[in-house]
VEXBA-136167 format. One record per residue (C-alpha): x, y, z; residue number from 1. Coordinates in Angstrom, 2 decimals. Last residue first. Layout:
<recs>
{{X, Y, Z}, NUM};
...
</recs>
This chain:
<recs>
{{-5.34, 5.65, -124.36}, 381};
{{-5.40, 4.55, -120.79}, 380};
{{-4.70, 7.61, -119.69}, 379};
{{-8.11, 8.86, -121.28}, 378};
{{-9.63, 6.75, -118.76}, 377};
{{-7.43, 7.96, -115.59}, 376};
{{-8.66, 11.33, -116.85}, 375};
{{-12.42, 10.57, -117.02}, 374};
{{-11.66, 9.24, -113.34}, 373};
{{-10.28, 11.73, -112.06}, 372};
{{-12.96, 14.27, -113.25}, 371};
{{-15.75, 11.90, -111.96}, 370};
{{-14.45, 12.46, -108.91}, 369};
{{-14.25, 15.60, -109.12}, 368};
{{-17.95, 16.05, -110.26}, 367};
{{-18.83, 13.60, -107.97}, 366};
{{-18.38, 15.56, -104.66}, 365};
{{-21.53, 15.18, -102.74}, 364};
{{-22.10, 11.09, -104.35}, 363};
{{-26.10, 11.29, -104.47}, 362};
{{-27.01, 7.35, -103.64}, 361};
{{-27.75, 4.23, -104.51}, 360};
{{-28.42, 2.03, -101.71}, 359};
{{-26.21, -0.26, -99.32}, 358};
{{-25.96, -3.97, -99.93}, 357};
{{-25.44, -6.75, -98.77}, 356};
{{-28.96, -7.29, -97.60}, 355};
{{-29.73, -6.36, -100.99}, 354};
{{-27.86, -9.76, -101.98}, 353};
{{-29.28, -11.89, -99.07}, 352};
{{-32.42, -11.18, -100.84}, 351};
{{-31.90, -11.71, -104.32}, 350};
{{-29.81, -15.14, -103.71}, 349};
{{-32.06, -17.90, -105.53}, 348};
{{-33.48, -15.18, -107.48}, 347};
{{-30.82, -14.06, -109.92}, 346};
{{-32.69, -12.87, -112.45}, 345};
{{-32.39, -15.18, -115.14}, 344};
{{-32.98, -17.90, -112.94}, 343};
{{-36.70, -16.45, -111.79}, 342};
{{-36.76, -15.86, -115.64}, 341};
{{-36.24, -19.72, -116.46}, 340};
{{-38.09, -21.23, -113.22}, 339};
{{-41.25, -18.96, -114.95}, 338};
{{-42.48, -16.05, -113.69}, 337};
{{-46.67, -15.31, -113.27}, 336};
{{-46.71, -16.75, -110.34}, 335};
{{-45.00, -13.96, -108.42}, 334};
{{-47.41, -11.35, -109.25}, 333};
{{-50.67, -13.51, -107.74}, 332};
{{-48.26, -14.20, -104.72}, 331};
{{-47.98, -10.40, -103.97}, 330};
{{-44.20, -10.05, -102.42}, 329};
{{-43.40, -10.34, -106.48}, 328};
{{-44.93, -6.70, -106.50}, 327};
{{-41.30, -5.33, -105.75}, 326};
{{-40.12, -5.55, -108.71}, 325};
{{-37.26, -8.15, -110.05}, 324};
{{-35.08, -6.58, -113.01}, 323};
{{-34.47, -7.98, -116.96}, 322};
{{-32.79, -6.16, -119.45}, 321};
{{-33.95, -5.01, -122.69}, 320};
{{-37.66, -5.41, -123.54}, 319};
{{-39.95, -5.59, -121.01}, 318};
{{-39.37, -8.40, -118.18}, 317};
{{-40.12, -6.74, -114.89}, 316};
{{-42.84, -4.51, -116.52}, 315};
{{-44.80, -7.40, -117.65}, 314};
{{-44.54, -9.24, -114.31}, 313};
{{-45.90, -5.54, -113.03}, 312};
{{-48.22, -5.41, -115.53}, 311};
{{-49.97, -9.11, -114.46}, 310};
{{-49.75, -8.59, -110.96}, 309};
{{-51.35, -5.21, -111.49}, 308};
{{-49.07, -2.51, -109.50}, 307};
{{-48.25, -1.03, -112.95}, 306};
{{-51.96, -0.21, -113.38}, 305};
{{-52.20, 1.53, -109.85}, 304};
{{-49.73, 4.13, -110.73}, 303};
{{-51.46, 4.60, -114.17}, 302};
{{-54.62, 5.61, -112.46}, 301};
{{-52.67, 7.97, -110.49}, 300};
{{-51.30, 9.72, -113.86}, 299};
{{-54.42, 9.26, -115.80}, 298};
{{-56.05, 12.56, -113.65}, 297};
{{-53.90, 14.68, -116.20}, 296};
{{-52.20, 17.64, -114.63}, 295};
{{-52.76, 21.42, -115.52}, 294};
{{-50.47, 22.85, -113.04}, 293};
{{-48.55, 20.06, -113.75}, 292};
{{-45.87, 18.75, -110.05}, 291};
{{-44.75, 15.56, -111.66}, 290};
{{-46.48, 12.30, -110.18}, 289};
{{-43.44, 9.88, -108.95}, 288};
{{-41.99, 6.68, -109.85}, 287};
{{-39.18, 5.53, -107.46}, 286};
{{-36.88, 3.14, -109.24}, 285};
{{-34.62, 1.08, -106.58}, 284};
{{-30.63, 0.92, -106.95}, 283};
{{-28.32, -1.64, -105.23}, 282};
{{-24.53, -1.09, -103.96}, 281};
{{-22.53, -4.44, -102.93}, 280};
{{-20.04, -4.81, -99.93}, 279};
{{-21.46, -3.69, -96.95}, 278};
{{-19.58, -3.41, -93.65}, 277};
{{-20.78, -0.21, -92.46}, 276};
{{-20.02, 1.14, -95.78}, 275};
{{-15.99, 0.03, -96.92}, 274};
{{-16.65, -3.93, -97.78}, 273};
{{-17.73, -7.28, -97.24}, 272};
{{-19.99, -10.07, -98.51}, 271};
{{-19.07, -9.13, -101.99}, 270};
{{-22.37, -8.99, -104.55}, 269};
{{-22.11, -10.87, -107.62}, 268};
{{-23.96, -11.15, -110.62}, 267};
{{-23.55, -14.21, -112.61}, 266};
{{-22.37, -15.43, -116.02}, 265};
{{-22.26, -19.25, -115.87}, 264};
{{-26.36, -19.39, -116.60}, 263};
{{-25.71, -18.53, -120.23}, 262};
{{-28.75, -19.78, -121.93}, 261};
{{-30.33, -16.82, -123.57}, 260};
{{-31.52, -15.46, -119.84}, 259};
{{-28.36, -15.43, -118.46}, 258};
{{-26.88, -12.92, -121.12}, 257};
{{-30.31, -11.05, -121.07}, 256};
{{-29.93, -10.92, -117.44}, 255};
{{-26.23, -9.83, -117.35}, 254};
{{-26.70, -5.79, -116.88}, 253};
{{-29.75, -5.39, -114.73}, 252};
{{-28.48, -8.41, -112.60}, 251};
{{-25.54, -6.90, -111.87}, 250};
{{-22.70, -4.90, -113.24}, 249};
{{-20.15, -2.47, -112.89}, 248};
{{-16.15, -3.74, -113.41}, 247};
{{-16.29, -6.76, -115.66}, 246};
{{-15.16, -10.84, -115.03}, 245};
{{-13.52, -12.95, -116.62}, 244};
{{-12.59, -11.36, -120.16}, 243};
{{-11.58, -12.50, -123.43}, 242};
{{-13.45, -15.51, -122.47}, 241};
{{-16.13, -15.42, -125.46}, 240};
{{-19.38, -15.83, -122.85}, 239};
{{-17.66, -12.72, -120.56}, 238};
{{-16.28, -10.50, -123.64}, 237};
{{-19.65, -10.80, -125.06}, 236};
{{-21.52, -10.02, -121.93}, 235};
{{-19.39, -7.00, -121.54}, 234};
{{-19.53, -5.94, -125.21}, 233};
{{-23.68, -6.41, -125.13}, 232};
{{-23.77, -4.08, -122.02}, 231};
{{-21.65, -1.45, -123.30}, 230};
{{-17.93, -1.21, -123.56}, 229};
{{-14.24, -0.84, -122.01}, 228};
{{-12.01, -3.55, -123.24}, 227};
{{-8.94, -4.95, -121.27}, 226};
{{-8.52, -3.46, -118.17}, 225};
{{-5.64, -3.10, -116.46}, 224};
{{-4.71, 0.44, -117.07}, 223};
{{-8.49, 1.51, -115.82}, 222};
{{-8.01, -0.23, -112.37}, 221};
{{-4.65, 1.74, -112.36}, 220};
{{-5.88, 4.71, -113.39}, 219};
{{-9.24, 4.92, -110.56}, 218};
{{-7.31, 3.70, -107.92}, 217};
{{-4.21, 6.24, -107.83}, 216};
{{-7.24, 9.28, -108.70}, 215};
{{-9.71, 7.49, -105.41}, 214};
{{-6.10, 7.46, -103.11}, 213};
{{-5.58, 11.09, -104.31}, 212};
{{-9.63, 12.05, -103.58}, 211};
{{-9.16, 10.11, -99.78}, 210};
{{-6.17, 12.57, -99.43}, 209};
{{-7.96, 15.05, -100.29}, 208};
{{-10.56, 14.21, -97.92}, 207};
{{-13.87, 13.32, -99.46}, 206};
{{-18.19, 14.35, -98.44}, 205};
{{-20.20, 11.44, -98.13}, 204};
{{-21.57, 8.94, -100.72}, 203};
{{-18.74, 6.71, -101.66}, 202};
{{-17.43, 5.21, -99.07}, 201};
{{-14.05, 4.24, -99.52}, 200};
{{-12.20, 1.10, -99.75}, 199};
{{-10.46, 2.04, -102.35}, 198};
{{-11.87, -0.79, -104.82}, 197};
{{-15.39, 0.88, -103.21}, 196};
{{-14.30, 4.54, -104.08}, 195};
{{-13.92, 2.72, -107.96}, 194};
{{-17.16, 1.08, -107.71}, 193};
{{-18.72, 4.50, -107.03}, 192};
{{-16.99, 6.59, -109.81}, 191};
{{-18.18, 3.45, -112.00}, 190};
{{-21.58, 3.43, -111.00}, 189};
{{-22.02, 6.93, -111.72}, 188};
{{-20.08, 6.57, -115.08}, 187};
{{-21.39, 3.85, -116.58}, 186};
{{-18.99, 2.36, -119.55}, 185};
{{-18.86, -1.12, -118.21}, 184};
{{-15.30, -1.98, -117.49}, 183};
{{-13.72, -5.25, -118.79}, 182};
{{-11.35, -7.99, -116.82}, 181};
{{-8.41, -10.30, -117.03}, 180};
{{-5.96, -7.85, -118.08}, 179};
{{-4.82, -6.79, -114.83}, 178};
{{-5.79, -9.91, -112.74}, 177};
{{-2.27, -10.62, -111.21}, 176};
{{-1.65, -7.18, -109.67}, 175};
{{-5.18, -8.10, -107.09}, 174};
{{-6.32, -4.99, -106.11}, 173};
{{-9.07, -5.16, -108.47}, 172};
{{-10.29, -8.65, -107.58}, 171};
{{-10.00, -6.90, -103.82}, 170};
{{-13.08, -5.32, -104.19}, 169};
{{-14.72, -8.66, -103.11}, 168};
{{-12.36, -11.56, -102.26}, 167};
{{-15.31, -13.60, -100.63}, 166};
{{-17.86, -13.05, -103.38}, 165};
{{-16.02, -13.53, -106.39}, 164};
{{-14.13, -17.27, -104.44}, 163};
{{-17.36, -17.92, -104.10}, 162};
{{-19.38, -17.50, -107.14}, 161};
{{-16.32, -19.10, -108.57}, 160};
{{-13.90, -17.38, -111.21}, 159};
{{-13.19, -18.43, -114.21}, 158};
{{-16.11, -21.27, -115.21}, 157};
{{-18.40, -18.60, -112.30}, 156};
{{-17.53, -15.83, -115.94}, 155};
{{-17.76, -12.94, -113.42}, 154};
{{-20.14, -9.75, -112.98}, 153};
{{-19.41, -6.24, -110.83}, 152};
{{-21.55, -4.37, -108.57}, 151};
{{-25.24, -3.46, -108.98}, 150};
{{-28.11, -5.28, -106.69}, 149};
{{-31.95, -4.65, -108.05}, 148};
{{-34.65, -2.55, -108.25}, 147};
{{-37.60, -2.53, -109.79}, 146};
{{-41.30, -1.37, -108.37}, 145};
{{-41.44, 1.61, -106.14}, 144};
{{-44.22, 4.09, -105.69}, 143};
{{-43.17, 7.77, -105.11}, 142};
{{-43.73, 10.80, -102.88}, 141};
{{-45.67, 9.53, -99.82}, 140};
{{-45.69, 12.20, -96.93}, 139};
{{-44.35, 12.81, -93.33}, 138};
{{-41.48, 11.21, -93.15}, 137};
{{-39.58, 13.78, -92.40}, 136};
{{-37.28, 13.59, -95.78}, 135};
{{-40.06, 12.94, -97.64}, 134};
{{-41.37, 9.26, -97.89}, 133};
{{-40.59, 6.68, -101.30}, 132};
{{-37.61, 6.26, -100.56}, 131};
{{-37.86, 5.25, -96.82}, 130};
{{-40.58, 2.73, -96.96}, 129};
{{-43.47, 3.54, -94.40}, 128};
{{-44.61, 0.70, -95.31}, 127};
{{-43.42, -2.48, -96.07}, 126};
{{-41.01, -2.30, -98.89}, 125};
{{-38.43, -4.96, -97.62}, 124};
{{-40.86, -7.07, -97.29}, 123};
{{-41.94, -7.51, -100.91}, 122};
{{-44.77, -5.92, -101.56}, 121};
{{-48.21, -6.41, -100.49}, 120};
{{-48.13, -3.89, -97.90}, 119};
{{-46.77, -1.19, -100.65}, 118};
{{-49.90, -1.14, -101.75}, 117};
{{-51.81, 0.18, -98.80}, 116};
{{-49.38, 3.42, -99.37}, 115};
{{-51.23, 4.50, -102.49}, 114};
{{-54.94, 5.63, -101.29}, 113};
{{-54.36, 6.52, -97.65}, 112};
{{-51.52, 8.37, -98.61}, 111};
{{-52.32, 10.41, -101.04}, 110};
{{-49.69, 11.19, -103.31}, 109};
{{-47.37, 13.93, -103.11}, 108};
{{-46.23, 16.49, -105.45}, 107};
{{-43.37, 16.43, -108.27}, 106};
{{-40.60, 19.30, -108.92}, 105};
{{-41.55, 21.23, -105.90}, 104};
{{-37.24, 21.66, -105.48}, 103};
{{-37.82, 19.72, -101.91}, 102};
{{-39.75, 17.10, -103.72}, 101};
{{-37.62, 16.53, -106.88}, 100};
{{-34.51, 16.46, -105.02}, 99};
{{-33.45, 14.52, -101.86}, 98};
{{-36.37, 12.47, -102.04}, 97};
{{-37.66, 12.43, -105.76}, 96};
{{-33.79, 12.08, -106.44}, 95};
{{-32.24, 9.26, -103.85}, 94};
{{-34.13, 6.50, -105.61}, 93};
{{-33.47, 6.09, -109.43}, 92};
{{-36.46, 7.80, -111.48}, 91};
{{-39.43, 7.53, -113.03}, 90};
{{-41.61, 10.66, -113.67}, 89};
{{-45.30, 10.73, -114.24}, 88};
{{-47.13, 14.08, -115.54}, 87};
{{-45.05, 15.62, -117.84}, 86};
{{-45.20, 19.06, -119.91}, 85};
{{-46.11, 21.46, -117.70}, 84};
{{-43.33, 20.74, -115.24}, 83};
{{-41.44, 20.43, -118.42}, 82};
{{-40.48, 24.10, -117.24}, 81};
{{-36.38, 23.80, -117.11}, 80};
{{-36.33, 22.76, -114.22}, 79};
{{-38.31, 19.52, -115.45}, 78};
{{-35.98, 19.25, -118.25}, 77};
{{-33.07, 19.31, -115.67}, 76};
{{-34.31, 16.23, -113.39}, 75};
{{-34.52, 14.28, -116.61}, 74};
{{-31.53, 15.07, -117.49}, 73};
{{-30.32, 14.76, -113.69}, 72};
{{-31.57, 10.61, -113.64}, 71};
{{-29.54, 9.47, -116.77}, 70};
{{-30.70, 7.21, -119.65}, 69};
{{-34.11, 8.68, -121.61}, 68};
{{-37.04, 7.51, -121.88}, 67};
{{-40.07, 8.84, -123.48}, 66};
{{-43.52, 8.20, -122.82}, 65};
{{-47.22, 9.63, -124.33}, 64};
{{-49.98, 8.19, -123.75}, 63};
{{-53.42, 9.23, -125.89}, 62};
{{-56.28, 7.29, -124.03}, 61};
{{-58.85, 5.45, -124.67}, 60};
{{-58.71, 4.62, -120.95}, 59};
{{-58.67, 0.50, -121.33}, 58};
{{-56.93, 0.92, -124.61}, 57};
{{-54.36, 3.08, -123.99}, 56};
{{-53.53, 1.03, -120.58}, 55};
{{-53.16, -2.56, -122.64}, 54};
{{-50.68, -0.23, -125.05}, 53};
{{-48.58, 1.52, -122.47}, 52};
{{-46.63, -2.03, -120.86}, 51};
{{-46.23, -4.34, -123.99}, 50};
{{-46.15, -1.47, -125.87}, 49};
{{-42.77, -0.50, -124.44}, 48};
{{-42.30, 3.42, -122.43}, 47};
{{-42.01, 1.58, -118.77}, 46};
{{-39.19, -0.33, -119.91}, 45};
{{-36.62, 1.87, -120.70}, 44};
{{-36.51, 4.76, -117.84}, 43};
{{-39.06, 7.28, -117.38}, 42};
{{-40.75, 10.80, -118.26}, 41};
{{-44.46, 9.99, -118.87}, 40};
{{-47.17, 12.47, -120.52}, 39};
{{-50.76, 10.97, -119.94}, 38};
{{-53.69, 12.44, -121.78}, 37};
{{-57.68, 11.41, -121.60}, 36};
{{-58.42, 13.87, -118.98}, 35};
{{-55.85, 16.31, -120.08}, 34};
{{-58.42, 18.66, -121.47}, 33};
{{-55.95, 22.04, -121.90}, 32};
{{-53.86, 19.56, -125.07}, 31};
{{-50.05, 19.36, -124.41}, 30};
{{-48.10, 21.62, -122.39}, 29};
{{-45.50, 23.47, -123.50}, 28};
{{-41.57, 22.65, -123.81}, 27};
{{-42.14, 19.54, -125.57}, 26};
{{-44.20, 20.87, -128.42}, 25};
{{-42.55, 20.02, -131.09}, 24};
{{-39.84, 17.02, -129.92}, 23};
{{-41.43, 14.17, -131.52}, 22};
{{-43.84, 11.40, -131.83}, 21};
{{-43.24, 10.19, -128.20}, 20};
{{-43.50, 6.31, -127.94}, 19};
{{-40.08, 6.62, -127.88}, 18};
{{-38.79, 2.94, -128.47}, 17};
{{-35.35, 3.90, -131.28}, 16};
{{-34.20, 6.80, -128.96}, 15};
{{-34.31, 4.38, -125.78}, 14};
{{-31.10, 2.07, -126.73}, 13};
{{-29.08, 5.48, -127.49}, 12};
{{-27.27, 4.94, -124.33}, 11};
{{-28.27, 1.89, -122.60}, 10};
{{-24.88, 2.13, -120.73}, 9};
{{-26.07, 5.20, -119.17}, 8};
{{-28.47, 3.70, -117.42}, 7};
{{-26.87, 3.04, -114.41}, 6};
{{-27.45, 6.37, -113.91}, 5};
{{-25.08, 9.80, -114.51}, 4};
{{-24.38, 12.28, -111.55}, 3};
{{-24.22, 15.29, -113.65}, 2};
{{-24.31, 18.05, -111.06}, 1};
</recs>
């Protein structure tokens, strides 16, 4: 399965921030004294100076991080042996869960140590919080920190907040809007967006007749849009007006648009749709300690480092995009941001948002879906 992340649209924007120094050696283990060695697998964000260099210092450590932009490659590499290799792995939601932890990819944490910090988070990551527990609920896999709602973006001078909101899905539907809008080139999020437009849900198992309605969706949302592109196209197109509104976004992808001084460009979330009512889709990053037989004791100490008020507030605004974490439920953490990034990320309606939404998840037939939809693209020509 190749169920790409949201992250694919940063493609190539990790390469240039490795704070790897190369591939040698990646399919061994590093140094047999780990003690003052940490090896992290993640998303942009958590591999930036700004976050690793404060922890280097306090441990004299070597730390090593390298991002890359979809959940299964990372998955693969550790099925392929990286086991050995990694220590920390960040990842969207659904995978330590579902995945990692029944494959013995990553272990569990102790639960008397780590859970007491979800208490401090925001409430909707009171413990026990359901990505971050095994399927039974019996043990602590992962610590959370961003997250964030995902579904489409619109130019509010175009197209109100609440006209967006209200006609939902149905922006696509709507005949007279072909050639009013851009697609963000994210596959995952795009197979699921499209299911959505159909008023499908995405993450169970498909008729055929539900996978014809998804291929008659999929080509004619594609035929009417006008650019396909990354982040910076989309948020472009949107401040320009060559486009009002984009297929796939949220507060991940506009934040540095909204952030610069472009406040009309908002994330939306419909107040309706196809999963018990839910209209929006939201991801959470899980971070979990990889299953090394010869594992560095950093990796829990850097678990507890990212919880820091001050990390965590450094963590939600690292280079890139911007993302809330769940640590702004600790007052000392939510201090720290400004009116400016509180704007920039959407605050004032965060929680009625996720309450919108339903959570990433593994689609069980993506790979034909994702088939479709690579076809209705190349259809567009």
């Amino acid at each position: 399965m190749h169920n790409f992340s949201r992250r694919d649209v940063m493609r190539g924007a990790g390469a240039g921030a490795l704070a790897l120094a190369g591939p040698t050696g990646m399919g061994r283990a590093f140094a047999q004294d780990r003690s003052k060695e940490l090896n992290i697998l993640c998303w942009e964000g958590y591999n930036s100076a700004q976050v690793l260099d404060p922890f280097r210092s306090a441990h004299g450590a070597t730390v090593r991080a390298e991002s890359l932009t979809n959940d299964p490659t990372m998955i693969n590499r550790l099925r392929a042996g990286e086991t050995s290799v990694w220590d920390l792995i960040n990842v969207n939601n659904p995978w330590a869960r579902k995945i990692m932890l029944p494959e013995g990819l990553i272990k569990p944490l102790d639960r008397a140590k780590f859970e007491p910090l979800f208490e401090t988070m925001l409430p909707a990551f009171h413990p026990p919080y359901k990505w971050a527990m095994s399927e039974d609920g019996s043990e602590l896999i992962g610590i959370a920190q961003r997250f964030g709602p995902y579904s489409y973006v619109v130019n509010t001078d175009k197209i109100s907040r609440a006209a967006a909101e209200d006609q939902g899905w149905d922006l696509w539907n709507d005949a007279a809007n072909a050639g009013k809008y851009g697609i963000l080139e994210s596959d995952d999020w795009n197979v699921f967006n499209i299911f959505m437009i159909a008023g499908i849900d995405p993450f169970r198992e498909h008729t055929p007749e539900e996978m014809q309605t998804f291929d008659e969706t999929a080509r004619r949302v594609f035929a009417g849009a006008v650019m396909i592109g990354d982040i910076a196209t989309m948020n472009q197109g949107l401040i320009s007006g060559e486009i009002d509104f984009q297929l796939t976004g949220g507060t991940y992808s506009v934040s540095p648009a909204r952030a610069d001084g472009f406040p009309n460009l908002r994330a939306i979330t419909p107040k309706a749709g196809p999963v018990d009512g839910k209209g929006g889709i939201a991801w959470i990053e899980i971070t979990s300690i990889v299953n090394n037989p010869n594992a560095s004791p950093l990796a829990e100490e850097f678990l507890l480092y990212v919880q820091e008020p001050e990390v965590a507030h450094t963590v939600a605004f690292a280079e890139g995009t911007f993302n809330p974490v769940t640590q702004m439920g600790d007052k000392a953490c939510f201090d720290l941001f400004t009116a400016e990034e509180l704007d920039a990320i959407q605050w004032d309606s965060l929680e009625e948002e996720m309450a919108r939404s339903i959570e990433y998840d593994i689609v069980p037939d993506y790979d034909a879906a994702l088939d479709l939809m690579t076809a209705a693209k190349r259809a567009r020509g």
